[in-house]
C-alpha positions in Angstrom: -25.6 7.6 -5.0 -24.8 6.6 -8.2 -21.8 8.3 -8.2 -21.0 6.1 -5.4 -21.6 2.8 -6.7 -20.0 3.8 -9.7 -16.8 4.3 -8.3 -16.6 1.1 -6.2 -16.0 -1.2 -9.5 -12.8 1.1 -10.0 -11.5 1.1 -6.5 -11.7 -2.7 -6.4 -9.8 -2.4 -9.7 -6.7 0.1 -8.5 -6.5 -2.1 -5.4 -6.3 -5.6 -7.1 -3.9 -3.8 -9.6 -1.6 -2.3 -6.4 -1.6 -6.0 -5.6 -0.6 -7.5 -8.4 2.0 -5.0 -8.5 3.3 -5.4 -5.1 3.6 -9.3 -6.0 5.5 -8.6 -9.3 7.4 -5.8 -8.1 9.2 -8.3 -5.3 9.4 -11.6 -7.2 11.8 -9.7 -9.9 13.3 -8.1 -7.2 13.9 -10.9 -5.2 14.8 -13.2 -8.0 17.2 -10.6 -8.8 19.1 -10.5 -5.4 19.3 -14.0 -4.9 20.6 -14.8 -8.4 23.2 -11.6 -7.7 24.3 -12.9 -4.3 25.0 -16.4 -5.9 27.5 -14.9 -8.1 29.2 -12.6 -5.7 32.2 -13.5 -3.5 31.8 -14.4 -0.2 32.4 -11.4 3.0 35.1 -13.0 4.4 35.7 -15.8 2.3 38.7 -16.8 0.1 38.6 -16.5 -3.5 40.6 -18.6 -5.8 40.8 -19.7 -9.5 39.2 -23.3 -10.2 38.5 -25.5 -13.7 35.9 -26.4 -15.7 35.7 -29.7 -15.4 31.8 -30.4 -16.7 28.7 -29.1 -17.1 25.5 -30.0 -15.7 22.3 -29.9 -18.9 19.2 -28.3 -17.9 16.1 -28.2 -20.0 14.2 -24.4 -19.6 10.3 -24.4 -19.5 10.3 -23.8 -23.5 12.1 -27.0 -23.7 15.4 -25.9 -24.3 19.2 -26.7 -23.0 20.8 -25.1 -21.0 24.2 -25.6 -19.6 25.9 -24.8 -15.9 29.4 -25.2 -15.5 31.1 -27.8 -13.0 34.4 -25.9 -11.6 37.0 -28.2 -9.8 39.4 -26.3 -7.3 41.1 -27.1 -4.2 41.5 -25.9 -0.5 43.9 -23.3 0.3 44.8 -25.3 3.1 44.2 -28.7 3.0 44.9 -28.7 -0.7 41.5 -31.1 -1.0 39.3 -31.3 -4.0 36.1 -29.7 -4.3 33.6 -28.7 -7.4 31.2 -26.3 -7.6 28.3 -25.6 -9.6 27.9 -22.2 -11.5 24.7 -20.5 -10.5 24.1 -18.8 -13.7 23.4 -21.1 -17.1 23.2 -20.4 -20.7 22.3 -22.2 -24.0 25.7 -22.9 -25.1 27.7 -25.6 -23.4 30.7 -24.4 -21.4 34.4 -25.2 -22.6 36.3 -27.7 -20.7 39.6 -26.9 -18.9 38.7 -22.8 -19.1 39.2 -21.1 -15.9 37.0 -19.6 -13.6 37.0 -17.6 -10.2 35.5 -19.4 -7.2 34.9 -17.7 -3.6 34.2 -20.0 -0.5 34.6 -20.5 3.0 37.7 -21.8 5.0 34.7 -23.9 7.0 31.9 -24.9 4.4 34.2 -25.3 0.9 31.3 -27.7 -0.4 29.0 -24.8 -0.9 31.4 -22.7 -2.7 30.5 -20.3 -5.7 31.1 -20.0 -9.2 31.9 -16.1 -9.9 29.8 -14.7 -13.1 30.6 -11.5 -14.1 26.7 -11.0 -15.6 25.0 -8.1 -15.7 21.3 -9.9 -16.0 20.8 -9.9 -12.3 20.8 -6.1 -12.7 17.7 -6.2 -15.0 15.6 -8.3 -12.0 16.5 -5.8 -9.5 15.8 -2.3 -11.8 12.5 -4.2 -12.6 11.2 -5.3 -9.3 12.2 -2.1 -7.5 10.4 0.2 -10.4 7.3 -1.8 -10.0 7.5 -1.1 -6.0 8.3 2.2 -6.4 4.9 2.6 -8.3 2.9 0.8 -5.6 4.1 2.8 -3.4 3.1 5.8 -4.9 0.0 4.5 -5.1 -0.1 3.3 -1.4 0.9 7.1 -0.9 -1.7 8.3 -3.1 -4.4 6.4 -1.6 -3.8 6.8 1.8 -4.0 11.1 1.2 -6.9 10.6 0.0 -8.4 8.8 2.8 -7.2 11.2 5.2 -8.5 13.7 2.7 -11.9 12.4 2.5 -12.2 11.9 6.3 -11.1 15.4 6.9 -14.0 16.3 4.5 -16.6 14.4 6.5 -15.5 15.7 9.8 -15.5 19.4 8.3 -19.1 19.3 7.0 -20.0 17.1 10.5 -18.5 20.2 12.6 -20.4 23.0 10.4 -24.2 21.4 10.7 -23.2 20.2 14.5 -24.3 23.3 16.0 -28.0 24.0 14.8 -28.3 19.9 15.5 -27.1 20.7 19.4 -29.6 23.1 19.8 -32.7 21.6 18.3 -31.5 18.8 20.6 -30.7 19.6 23.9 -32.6 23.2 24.3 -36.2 22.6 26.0 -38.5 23.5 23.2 -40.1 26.7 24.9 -36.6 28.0 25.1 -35.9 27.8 21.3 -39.6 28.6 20.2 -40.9 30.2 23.0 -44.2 29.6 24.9 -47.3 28.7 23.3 -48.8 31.7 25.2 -46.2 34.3 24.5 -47.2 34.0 20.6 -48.4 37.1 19.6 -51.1 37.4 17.8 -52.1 40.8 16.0 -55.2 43.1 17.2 -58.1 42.4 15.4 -58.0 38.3 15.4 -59.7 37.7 19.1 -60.1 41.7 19.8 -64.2 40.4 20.5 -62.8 38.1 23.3 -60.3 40.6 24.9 -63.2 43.0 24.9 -65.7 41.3 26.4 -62.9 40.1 29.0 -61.4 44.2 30.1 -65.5 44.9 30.5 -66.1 41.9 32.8 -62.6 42.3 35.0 -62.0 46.1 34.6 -63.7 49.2 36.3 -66.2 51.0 34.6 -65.2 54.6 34.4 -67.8 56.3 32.6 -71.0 57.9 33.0 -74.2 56.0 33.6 -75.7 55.2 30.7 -79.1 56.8 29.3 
């Protein structure tokens, strides 16, 4: 028993840690694909070169700037003007009239993206996938020894199941036997079985002198 109770505190533990896990493990990972889809051309879409026009200034949560560059580039078609904001920021202010790549579509141009070659994203996805990965495992790991433990429980319930049947269901004179088929060794009540082979039995001697 106190085996028992002493392994509930850890249990609760690996659970809440599996947990936590689970809920790090896909924030990163998320994080990682959004940020990595925002920076990759669109399927189907048409890439072209656009500049930097201006950059939009960002404070981070340690207080520091951070800059986003505006790119200006127009239609393929209709030759209009459109800008579009580059998903990926950094401390240092970016240089105006450089040249970047933007990808968009022939119908929605307005929500066109900036294309970052960075390899950050990367770092988000290895990190949230490795901390799945290990909840997983431990999923795994857990659930074998459930199925383990359950086995063990219905093995030790199948070997003490038969003697339990028995004493159960037999009628008791079956399994014991009678009350008055005991036997019970000559000499205890010898005086009673005596007394009753003179009073019921024949008496085949001699008369007595």
């Amino acid at each position: 028993m106190a085996t028992l109770v002493g392994r509930k505190p850890k249990v609760a533990v690996a659970w809440l840690a599996l947990a936590f896990g689970l809920l790090f493990g896909s924030i990163f990972l998320g994080v990682g694909l959004v940020v990595r889809a925002n920076i990759t051309p669109y399927e189907g879409g048409v890439t072209t070169e656009g500049v930097v026009v201006d950059a939009v200034e960002e404070r981070d949560s340690d207080g520091d700037r951070t800059f986003s560059a505006v790119v200006e580039f127009q239609h393929a078609e209709t030759g209009e003007t459109f800008t579009a904001v580059g998903s990926v920021s950094s401390s240092s202010a970016p240089t105006i009239g450089d040249t970047r790549t933007v990808s968009y579509l022939v119908d929605s141009p307005s929500e066109a993206r900036v294309i970052e070659h960075q390899w950050f994203p990367w770092i988000f996805i290895v990190i949230g996938a490795g901390v799945l990965s290990l909840v997983a495992v431990g999923l795994l790991r857990a659930g074998l020894r459930q199925v383990l433990s359950l086995r063990g429980i219905q093995r030790n319930g199948e070997l003490g199941s038969p003697a339990s049947d028995v004493d159960a269901s037999a009628p008791r004179d079956a399994v014991s036997g009678s009350s008055d088929d005991v036997y019970q060794p000559f000499g205890q009540d010898d005086d009673s079985i005596q007394d009753e082979s003179i009073q019921d039995g024949p008496i085949t001697g001699g008369p007595l002198e």
